[in-house]
C-alpha positions, 0 to 999 in steps of 0.5 A, spaced: 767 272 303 760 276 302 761 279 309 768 281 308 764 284 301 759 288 305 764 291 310 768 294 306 763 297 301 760 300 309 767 303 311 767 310 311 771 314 308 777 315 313 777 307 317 783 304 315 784 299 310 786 291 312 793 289 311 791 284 305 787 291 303 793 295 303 796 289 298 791 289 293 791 296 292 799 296 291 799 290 287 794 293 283 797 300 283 803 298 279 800 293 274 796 300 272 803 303 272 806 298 268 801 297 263 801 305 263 809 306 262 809 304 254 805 308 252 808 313 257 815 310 253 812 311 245 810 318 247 817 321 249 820 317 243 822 321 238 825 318 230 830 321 227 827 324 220 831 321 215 831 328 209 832 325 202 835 331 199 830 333 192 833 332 186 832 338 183 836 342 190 843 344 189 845 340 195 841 334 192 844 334 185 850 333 189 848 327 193 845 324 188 852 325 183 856 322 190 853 317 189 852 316 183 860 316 182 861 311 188 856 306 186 861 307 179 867 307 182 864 300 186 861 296 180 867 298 175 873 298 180 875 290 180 874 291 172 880 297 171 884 293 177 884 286 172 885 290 167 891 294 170 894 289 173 894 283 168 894 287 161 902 285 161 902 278 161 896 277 155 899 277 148 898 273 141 900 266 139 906 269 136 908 273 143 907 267 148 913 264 151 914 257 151 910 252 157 909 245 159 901 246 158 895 250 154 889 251 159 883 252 154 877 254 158 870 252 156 865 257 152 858 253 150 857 248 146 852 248 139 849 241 138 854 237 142 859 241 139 864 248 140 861 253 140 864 258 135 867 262 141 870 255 144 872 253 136 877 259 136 880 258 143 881 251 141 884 254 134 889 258 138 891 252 142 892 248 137 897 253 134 901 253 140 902 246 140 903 245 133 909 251 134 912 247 140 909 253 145 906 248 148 907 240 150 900 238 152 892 241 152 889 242 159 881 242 157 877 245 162 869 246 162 862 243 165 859 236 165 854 236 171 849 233 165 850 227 162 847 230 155 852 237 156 860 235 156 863 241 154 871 237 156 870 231 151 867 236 146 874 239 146 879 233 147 876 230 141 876 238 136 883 237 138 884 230 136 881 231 130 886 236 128 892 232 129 894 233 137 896 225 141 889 223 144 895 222 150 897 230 150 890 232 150 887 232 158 879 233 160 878 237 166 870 235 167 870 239 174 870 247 171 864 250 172 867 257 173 873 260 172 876 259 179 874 252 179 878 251 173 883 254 175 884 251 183 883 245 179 889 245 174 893 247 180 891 242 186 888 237 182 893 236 175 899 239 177 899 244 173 903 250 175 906 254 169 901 255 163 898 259 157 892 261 158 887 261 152 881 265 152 877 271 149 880 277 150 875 281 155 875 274 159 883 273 159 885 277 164 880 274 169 882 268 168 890 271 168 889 274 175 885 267 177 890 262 175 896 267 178 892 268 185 891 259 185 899 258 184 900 257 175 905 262 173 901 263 167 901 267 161 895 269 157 892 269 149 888 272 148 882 271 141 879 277 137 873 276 136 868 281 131 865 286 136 858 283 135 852 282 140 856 276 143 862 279 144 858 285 147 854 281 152 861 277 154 864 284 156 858 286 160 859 280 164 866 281 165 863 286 170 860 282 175 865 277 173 871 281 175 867 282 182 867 275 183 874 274 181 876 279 186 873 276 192 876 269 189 883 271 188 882 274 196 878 268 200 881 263 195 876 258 196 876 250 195 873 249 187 866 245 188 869 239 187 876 237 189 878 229 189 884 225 188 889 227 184 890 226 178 896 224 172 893 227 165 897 232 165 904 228 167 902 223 163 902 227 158 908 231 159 912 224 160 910 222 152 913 228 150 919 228 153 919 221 151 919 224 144 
């Protein structure tokens, strides 16, 4: 090796190169060409320049209004679509047609009890029930906690208030609207009903209940404009959002199970009179 060392060093400068020298020399040239292509690649490389107009340019304002009329037309759509679509079917107790079934959806509960909100629609489906609107009282709302049962808190209102434990049934599994309303569906057979809510909610579950197969008809509650009723019309926006996909995609509720007979148990004691 160390012969081989001092001979190439002692070569003059027109002796060839041994094959295994020429090698190496080639091996070594194209290392050197590969380590030199990325940087030879990054500096061809020219980005686009992304140009955000000024706001206070003309071109500028009038992007920034585009885009400000998009993002409204997006965040509002599903809402007019609602509104345009449902507003037919959504009336009083004294308008709404005959059915063999209330839907009464949660809406909180204070100390273990409905909340104002919830008392109302309860009120309402009390009225259909006593005005023979309605044979039985589907109530529909979360208990995914031991110590939160929104659908016993409902039943026993309504029992209270003179309606048969039997005509009053408890869906346990409504966790939102669409739950509560595939669930009506699939699960109790509901499939021709009054809808009972307030009315910036109403048509939401309106057009949810069509989508999962209940021919419905909605009541809607009036309530005094107050910071409450405000607050729930400010999440009908994204609520609308949500029911849109819903109505379309149509998904499985959270939870499915068997079937079960409330409802025609109850309907079976009312025409047994």
């Amino acid at each position: 090796m160390k012969v081989a060392i001092r001979r190439r060093a002692e070569r003059t400068p027109g002796e060839a190169r041994t094959p295994a020298e020429a090698g190496t020399s080639a091996r070594a040239a194209r290392a050197s060409r590969v380590r030199r292509v990325p940087a030879a690649l990054l500096r061809k490389v020219r980005l686009p320049r992304v140009r955000v107009p000024r706001a206070g340019s003309k071109a500028g304002r009038r992007r920034w209004f585009q885009a400000g009329v998009l993002l409204t037309v997006v965040a509002t759509g599903p809402s007019t679509w609602l509104w345009l679509g449902e507003s037919d079917r959504v009336g009083t107790v004294a308008s709404a047609p005959s059915a063999p079934v209330a839907v009464v959806f949660g809406a909180g509960l204070f100390d273990g009890e409905p909340s104002p909100y919830l008392a109302h629609r309860l009120d309402a489906a009390l009225a259909l029930y006593q005005q023979h609107k309605v044979q039985a009282i589907l109530v529909t709302g979360d208990n995914s906690r031991t110590d939160y049962d929104e659908p016993d808190a409902m039943r026993h209102y309504l029992i209270q208030r003179g309606v048969p434990e039997i005509r009053v049934v408890g869906d346990y599994a409504g966790f939102d609207t669409w739950d509560s309303c595939a669930r009506a569906r699939q699960i109790f057979g509901v499939d021709r009903a009054v809808l009972v809510s307030q009315t910036f909610h109403v048509r939401r579950a309106l057009a949810l209940c069509r989508a999962a197969g209940i021919d419905s008809y909605a009541v809607g509650v009036d309530e005094w404009h107050d910071a409450t009723w405000f607050y729930g019309g400010l999440r009908e926006i994204p609520g609308a959002g949500k029911a849109a996909l819903d109505a379309w995609l149509r998904p499985d509720p959270q939870f499915l199970g068997p079937r079960e007979a409330g409802v025609d148990r109850a309907l079976a004691d009312a025409a047994a009179g």
